[in-house]
C-alpha positions in Angstrom: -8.9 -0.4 4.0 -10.7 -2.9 2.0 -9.1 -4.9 -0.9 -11.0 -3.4 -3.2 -10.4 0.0 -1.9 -6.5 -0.7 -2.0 -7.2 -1.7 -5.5 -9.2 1.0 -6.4 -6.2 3.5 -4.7 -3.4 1.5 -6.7 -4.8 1.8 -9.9 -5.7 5.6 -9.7 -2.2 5.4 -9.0 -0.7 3.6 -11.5 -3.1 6.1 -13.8 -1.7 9.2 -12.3 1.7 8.4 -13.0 1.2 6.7 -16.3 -0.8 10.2 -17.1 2.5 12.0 -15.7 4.9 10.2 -17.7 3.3 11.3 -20.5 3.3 14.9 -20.1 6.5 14.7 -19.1 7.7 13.0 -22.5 5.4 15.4 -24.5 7.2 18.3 -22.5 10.3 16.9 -23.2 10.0 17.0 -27.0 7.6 20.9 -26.5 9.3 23.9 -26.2 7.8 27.2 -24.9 5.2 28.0 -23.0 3.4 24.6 -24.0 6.7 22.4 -22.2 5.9 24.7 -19.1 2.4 24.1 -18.8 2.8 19.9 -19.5 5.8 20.2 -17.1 3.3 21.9 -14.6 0.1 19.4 -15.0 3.0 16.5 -14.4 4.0 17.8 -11.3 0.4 18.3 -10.1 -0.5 15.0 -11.5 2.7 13.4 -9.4 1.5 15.5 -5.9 -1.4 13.9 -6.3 -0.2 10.6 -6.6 2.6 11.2 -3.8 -0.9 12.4 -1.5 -3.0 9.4 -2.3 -0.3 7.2 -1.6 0.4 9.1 2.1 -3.4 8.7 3.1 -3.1 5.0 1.7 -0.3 4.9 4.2 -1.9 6.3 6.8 -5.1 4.4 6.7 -3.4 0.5 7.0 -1.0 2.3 9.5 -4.5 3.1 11.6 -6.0 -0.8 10.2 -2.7 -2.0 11.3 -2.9 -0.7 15.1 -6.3 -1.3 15.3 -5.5 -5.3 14.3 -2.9 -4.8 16.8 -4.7 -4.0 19.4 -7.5 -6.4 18.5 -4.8 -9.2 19.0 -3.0 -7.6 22.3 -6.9 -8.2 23.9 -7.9 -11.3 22.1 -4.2 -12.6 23.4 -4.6 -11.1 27.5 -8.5 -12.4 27.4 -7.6 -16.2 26.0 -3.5 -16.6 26.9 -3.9 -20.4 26.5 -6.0 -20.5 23.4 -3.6 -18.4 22.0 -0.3 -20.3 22.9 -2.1 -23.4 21.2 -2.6 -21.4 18.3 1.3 -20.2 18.3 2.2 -23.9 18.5 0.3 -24.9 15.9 0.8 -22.5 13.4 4.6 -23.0 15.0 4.2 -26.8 13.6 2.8 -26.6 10.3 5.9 -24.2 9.4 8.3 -26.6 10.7 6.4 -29.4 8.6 6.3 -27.1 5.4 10.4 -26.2 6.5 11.0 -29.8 7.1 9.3 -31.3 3.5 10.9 -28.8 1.5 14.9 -29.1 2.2 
């Protein structure tokens, strides 16, 4: 997933449950058949947002593996290269560690 994808997804988010909240506060103050049918578009509104946020999920679970395995062959076809890179990613932390106590 792209950043701007994962942007685009948390924002319809944020929108869906913002939109929720509100029905839910109208419903809370409606009474009838109107507090039924806000109550209802909330819970719709929320199973949407609980959906889009599974396939988000599930989409940088799949980019995650894929990086994964992207490093597990990068790693077996260049073992050394990538033991200098440990070490010196390994270093600068110590430095930053050691300069900031």
């Amino acid at each position: 997933m792209t950043k701007s994808a994962y942007k685009t997804v948390r924002n319809d988010m944020k929108t869906l449950v913002k939109d929720a909240q509100e029905l839910f506060r109208e419903a809370a103050t409606a009474t009838g058949d109107k507090a039924d049918e806000l109550r209802s578009k909330g819970l719709t509104m929320l199973e949407a947002a609980v959906e889009a946020a599974q396939n988000a999920q599930a989409v940088a679970i799949e980019k995650g593996k894929e990086v994964a395995a992207r490093t597990d062959d990068y790693v077996h076809e260049n073992p050394w290269r990538a033991v200098a890179i440990s070490a010196g990613v390994g270093l600068l932390v110590g430095l930053v560690i050691g300069r900031s106590k």
